[in-house]
C-alpha positions in Angstrom: 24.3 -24.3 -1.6 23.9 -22.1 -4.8 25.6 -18.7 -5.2 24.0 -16.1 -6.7 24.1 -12.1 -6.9 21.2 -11.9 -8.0 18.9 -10.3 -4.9 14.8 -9.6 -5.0 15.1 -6.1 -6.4 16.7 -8.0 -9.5 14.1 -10.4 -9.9 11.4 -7.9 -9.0 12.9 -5.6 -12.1 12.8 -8.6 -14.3 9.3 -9.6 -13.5 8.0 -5.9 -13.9 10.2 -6.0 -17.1 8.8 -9.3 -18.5 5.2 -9.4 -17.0 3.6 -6.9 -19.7 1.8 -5.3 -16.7 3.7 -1.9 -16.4 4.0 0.6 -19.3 6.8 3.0 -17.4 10.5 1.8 -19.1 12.8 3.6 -21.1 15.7 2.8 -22.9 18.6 5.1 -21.4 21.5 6.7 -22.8 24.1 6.5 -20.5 27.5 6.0 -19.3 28.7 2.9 -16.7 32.1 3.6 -15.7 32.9 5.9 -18.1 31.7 3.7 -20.8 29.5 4.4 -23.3 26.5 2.3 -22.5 22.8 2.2 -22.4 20.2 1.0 -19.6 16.5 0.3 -19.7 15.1 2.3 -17.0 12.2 2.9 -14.9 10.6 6.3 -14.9 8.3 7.7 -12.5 6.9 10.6 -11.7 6.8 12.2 -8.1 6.3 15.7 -7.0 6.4 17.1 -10.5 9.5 15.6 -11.5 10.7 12.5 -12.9 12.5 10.1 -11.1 14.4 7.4 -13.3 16.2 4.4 -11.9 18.3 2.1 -13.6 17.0 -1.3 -14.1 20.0 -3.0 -15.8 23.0 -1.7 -17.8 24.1 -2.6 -21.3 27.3 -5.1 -21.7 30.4 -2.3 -22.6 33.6 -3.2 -24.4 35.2 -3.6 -21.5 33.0 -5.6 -19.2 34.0 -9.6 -18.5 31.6 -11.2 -17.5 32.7 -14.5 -15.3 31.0 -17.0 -13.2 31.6 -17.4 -9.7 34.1 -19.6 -10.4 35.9 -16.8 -12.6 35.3 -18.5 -15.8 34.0 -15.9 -18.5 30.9 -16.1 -20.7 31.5 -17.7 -24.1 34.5 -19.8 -23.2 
Protein backbone atom coordinates (compact mmCIF):
# COMPACT_ATOMS: atom_id res chain seq x y z
CA UNK A 1 0.00 0.00 0.00
CA UNK A 2 1.25 3.60 -0.92
CA UNK A 3 1.60 6.43 1.66
CA UNK A 4 0.67 9.57 0.91
CA UNK A 5 -0.27 12.99 2.76
CA UNK A 6 -1.61 14.23 0.21
CA UNK A 7 -5.74 14.27 0.85
CA UNK A 8 -8.67 15.45 -1.86
CA UNK A 9 -8.52 19.13 -0.73
CA UNK A 10 -4.80 18.95 -2.04
CA UNK A 11 -5.56 17.54 -5.18
CA UNK A 12 -8.73 19.57 -5.58
CA UNK A 13 -6.34 22.90 -5.00
CA UNK A 14 -3.99 21.64 -7.56
CA UNK A 15 -6.57 20.89 -10.16
CA UNK A 16 -8.31 24.35 -9.65
CA UNK A 17 -4.72 25.68 -9.69
CA UNK A 18 -3.66 23.84 -13.01
CA UNK A 19 -7.04 23.58 -14.83
CA UNK A 20 -7.12 27.33 -16.22
CA UNK A 21 -10.81 27.28 -15.23
CA UNK A 22 -10.84 29.66 -12.18
CA UNK A 23 -9.41 33.29 -12.24
CA UNK A 24 -9.50 33.85 -8.14
CA UNK A 25 -5.55 33.15 -6.97
CA UNK A 26 -3.18 35.35 -5.40
CA UNK A 27 0.27 35.21 -4.62
CA UNK A 28 0.39 35.91 -0.68
CA UNK A 29 2.77 37.53 1.45
CA UNK A 30 3.03 35.74 4.41
CA UNK A 31 4.68 34.11 7.25
CA UNK A 32 4.76 29.98 7.98
CA UNK A 33 6.13 29.55 11.28
CA UNK A 34 7.65 32.57 11.73
CA UNK A 35 9.32 32.36 8.46
CA UNK A 36 9.25 34.64 5.92
CA UNK A 37 7.40 32.91 3.16
CA UNK A 38 4.85 33.35 0.46
CA UNK A 39 1.56 31.29 -0.55
CA UNK A 40 -0.65 31.29 -3.55
CA UNK A 41 -4.03 31.75 -2.26
CA UNK A 42 -7.59 31.55 -3.04
CA UNK A 43 -9.75 34.62 -2.60
CA UNK A 44 -13.27 34.84 -2.44
CA UNK A 45 -15.68 37.06 -1.63
CA UNK A 46 -18.64 36.45 0.85
CA UNK A 47 -20.79 38.89 2.68
CA UNK A 48 -18.77 41.90 1.61
CA UNK A 49 -15.60 40.67 2.68
CA UNK A 50 -12.90 38.71 1.36
CA UNK A 51 -12.12 35.44 2.50
CA UNK A 52 -8.60 34.13 1.51
CA UNK A 53 -7.37 30.58 2.05
CA UNK A 54 -4.08 29.28 1.73
CA UNK A 55 -3.59 26.90 -1.07
CA UNK A 56 0.10 25.98 -0.51
CA UNK A 57 3.10 27.68 1.24
CA UNK A 58 6.48 28.57 -0.23
CA UNK A 59 9.65 26.27 0.78
CA UNK A 60 11.48 28.53 3.82
CA UNK A 61 15.05 28.28 4.85
CA UNK A 62 14.33 26.16 7.24
CA UNK A 63 11.92 23.60 6.00
CA UNK A 64 13.41 19.79 5.18
CA UNK A 65 11.55 18.24 3.20
CA UNK A 66 11.87 14.18 3.55
CA UNK A 67 10.09 11.22 2.21
CA UNK A 68 8.25 8.95 4.33
CA UNK A 69 11.06 7.07 4.70
CA UNK A 70 12.88 10.28 6.24
CA UNK A 71 15.15 10.69 3.40
CA UNK A 72 15.30 14.46 2.27
CA UNK A 73 14.74 16.03 -1.25
CA UNK A 74 17.97 16.38 -3.23
CA UNK A 75 20.00 13.68 -1.62
Amino acid sequence: MSQTNITPDHRSAFEALTSGEFSNFALFSCFADGQPAAAICAVNEQAGEYLIRPLFVSVTDTMRLTDHDGREAGR
